[in-house]
VEXDREN-2710 file (C-alpha; in Angstrom, 1 decimal):
% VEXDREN-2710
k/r/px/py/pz
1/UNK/-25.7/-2.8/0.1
2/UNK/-22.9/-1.9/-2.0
3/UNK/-19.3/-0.9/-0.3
4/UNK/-17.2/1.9/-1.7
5/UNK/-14.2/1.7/-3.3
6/UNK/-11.0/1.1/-1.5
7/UNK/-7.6/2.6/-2.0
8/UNK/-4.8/-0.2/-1.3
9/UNK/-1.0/0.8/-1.3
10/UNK/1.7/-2.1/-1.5
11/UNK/5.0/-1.5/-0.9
12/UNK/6.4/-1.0/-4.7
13/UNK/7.0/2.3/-6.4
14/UNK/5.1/4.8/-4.5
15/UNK/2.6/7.1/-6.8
16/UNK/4.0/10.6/-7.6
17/UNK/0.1/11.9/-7.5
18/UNK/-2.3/10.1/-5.2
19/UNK/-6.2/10.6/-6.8
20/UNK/-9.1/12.0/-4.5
21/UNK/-8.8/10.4/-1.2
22/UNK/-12.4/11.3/-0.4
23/UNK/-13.6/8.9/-3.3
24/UNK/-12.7/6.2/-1.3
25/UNK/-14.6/4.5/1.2
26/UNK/-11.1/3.1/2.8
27/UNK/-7.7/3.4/2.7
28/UNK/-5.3/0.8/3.9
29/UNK/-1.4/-0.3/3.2
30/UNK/0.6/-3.6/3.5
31/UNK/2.8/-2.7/6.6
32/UNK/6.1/-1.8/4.3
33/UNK/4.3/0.6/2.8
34/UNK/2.9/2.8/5.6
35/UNK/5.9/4.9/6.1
36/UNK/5.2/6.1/2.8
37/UNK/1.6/7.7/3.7
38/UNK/3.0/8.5/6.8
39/UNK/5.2/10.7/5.2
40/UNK/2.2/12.1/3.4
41/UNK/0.5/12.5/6.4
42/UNK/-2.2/10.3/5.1
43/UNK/-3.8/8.4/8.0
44/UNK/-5.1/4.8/6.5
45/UNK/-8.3/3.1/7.7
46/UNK/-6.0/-0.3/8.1
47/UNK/-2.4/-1.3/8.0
48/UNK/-1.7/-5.2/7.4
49/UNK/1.7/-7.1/7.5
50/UNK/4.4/-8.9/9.9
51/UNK/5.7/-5.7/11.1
52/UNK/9.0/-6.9/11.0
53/UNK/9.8/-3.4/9.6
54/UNK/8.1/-1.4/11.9
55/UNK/9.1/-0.3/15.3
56/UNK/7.1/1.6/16.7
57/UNK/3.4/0.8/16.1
58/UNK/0.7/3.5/15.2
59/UNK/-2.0/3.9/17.7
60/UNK/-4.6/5.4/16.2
61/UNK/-4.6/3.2/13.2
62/UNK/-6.4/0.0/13.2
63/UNK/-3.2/-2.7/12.8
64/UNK/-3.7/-6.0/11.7
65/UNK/-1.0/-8.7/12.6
66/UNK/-0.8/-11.5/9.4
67/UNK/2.6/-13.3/10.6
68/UNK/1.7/-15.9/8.2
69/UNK/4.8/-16.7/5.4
70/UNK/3.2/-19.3/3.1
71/UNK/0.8/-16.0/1.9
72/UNK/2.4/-12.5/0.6
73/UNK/0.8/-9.3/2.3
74/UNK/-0.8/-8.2/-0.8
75/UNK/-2.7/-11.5/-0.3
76/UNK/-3.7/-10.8/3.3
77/UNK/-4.6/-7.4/2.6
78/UNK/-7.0/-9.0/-0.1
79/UNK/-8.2/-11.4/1.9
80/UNK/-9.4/-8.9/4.8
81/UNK/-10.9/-6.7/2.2
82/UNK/-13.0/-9.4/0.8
83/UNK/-14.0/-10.7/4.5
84/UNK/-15.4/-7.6/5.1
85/UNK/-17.9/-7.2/1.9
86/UNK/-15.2/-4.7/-0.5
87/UNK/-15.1/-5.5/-3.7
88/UNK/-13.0/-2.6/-5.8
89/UNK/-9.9/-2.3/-4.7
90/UNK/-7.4/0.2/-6.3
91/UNK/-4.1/-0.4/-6.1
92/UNK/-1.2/1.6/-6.3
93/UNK/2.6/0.8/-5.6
94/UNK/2.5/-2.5/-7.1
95/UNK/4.9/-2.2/-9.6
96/UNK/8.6/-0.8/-9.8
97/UNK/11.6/-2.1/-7.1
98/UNK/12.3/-6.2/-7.3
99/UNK/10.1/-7.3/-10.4
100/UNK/9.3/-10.2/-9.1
101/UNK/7.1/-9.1/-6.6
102/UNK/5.0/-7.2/-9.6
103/UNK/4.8/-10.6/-11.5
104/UNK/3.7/-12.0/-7.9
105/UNK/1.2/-9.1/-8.0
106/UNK/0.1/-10.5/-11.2
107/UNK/-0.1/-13.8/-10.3
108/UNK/-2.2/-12.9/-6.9
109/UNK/-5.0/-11.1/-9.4
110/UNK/-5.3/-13.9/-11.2
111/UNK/-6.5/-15.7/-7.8
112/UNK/-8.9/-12.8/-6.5
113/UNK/-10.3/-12.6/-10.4
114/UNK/-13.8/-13.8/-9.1
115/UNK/-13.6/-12.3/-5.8
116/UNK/-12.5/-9.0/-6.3
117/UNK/-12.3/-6.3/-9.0
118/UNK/-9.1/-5.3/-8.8
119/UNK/-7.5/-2.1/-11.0
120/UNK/-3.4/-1.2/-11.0
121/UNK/-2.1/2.3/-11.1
122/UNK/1.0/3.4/-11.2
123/UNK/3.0/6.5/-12.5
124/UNK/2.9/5.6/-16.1
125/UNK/-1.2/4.3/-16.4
126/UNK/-3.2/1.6/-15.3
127/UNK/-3.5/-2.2/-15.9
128/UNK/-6.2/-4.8/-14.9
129/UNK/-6.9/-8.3/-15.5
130/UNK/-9.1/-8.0/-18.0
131/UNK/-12.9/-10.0/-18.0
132/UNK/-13.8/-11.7/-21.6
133/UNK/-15.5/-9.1/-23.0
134/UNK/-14.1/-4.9/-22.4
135/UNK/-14.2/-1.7/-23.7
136/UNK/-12.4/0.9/-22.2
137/UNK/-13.8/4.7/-22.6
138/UNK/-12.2/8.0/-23.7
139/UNK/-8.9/6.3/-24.9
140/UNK/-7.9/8.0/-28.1
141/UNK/-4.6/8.5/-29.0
142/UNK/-3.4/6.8/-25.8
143/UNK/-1.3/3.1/-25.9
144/UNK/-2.4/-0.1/-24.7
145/UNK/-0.6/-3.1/-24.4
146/UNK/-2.1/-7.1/-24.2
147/UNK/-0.1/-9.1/-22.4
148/UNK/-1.2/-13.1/-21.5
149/UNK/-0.4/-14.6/-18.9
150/UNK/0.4/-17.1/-20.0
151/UNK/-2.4/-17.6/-22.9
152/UNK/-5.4/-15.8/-24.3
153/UNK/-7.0/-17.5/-27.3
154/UNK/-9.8/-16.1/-29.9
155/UNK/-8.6/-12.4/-29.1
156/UNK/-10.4/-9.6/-31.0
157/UNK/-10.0/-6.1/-30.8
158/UNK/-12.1/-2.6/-32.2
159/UNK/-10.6/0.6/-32.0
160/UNK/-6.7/0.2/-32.4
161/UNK/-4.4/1.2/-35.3
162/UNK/-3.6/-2.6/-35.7
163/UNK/-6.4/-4.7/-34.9
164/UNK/-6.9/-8.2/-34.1
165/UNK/-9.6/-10.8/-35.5
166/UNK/-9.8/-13.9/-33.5
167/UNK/-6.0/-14.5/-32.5
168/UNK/-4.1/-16.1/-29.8
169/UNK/-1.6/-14.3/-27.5
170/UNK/1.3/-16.5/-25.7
171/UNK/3.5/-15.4/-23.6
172/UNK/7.4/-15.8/-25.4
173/UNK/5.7/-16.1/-28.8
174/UNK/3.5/-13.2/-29.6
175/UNK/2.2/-10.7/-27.4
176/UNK/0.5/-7.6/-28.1
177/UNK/2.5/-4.4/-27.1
178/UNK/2.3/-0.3/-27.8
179/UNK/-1.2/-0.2/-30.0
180/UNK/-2.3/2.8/-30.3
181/UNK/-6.1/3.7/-30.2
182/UNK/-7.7/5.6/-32.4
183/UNK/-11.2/5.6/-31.6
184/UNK/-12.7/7.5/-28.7
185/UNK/-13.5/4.0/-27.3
186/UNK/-11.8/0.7/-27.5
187/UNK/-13.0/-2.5/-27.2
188/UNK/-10.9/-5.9/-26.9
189/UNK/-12.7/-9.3/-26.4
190/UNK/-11.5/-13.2/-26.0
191/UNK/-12.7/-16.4/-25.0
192/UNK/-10.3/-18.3/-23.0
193/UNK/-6.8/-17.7/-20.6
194/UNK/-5.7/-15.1/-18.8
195/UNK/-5.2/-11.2/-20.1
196/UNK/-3.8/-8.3/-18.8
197/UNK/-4.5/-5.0/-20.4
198/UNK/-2.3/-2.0/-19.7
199/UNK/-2.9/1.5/-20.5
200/UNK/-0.1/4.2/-21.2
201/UNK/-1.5/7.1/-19.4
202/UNK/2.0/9.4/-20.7
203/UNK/1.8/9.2/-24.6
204/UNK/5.5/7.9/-25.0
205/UNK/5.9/6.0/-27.9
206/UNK/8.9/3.5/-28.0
END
């Protein structure tokens, strides 16, 4: 049996808009980012974390204690989630503050790629770790970026003002940033490395 999707706030920018709570089957937070839904007065299914930042403890909310240091709490939330059969996770809150957490929120998809299928959303669009072969629906007009991380080889795209045929991405020598689509649906395909695709949700052109 299939679980529901799961709604999973870190403790990065927090979303100006949360979506439909009821289309998720859970809702949980790392611990430094429970205030934030407490604010909201949004009761999560979980909380996970140190607690180092928390004094005084919910007690109607199942709390999860994950002292350990050698694994960041997005990990442990991640981990608990796949321990207990989930396997979409949206996440919000991963980006904005200290950028190198969101490059460790990267980095930590990369690991869960086989695990987990893991989507980003934050107040601009959405970006995933994308799978060798992708078309994303009912994206005219909208930008998307590819960014490796650190390589994606063989790259080819359908659907975009400038397209690509077969060609590698590196991170610090060519990446592939603000293309705009121009089809309803795009599609972007490669054969080897690692890919993130982000989508521009506002229409601001740079």
């Amino acid at each position: 049996m299939n679980k529901g999707n799961v709604l999973l706030l870190l403790n990065g920018e927090p979303p100006k808009k949360f979506p439909k709570l009821s289309d998720y089957e859970v809702i949980c937070a790392t611990d430094g980012a429970y205030h934030y839904l407490n604010e909201k007065q949004i009761i999560p299914d979980f909380i996970s974390g140190d607690f180092d930042s928390i004094e005084n403890l919910p007690k109607k909310i199942e709390v999860i204690h994950t002292p350990n240091q050698s694994l960041t709490d997005f990990d442990k939330v991640l981990q608990i989630l796949s321990d207990r059969g989930y396997k979409t996770v949206h996440i919000y809150g991963a980006s904005g503050k200290e950028q190198d957490h969101f490059l460790g929120n990267l980095h930590t998809a990369i690991q869960w790629k086989d695990s987990l299928d893991l989507t980003f959303f934050d107040n601009y669009g959405s970006y995933f770790l994308a799978k060798k072969k992708n078309t994303i629906v009912n994206c005219k007009e909208k930008i998307i970026s590819l960014i490796p991380f650190p390589k994606a080889t063989k790259i080819k795209t359908k659907g975009f003002k400038y397209s690509l045929n077969r060609e590698d991405l590196t991170f610090g020598k060519k990446i592939g940033t603000r293309n705009t689509v121009i089809e309803n649906n795009a599609e972007v395909h490669f054969e080897t490395g690692e890919l993130f695709i982000f989508i521009n949700d506002s229409n601001t052109k740079t």
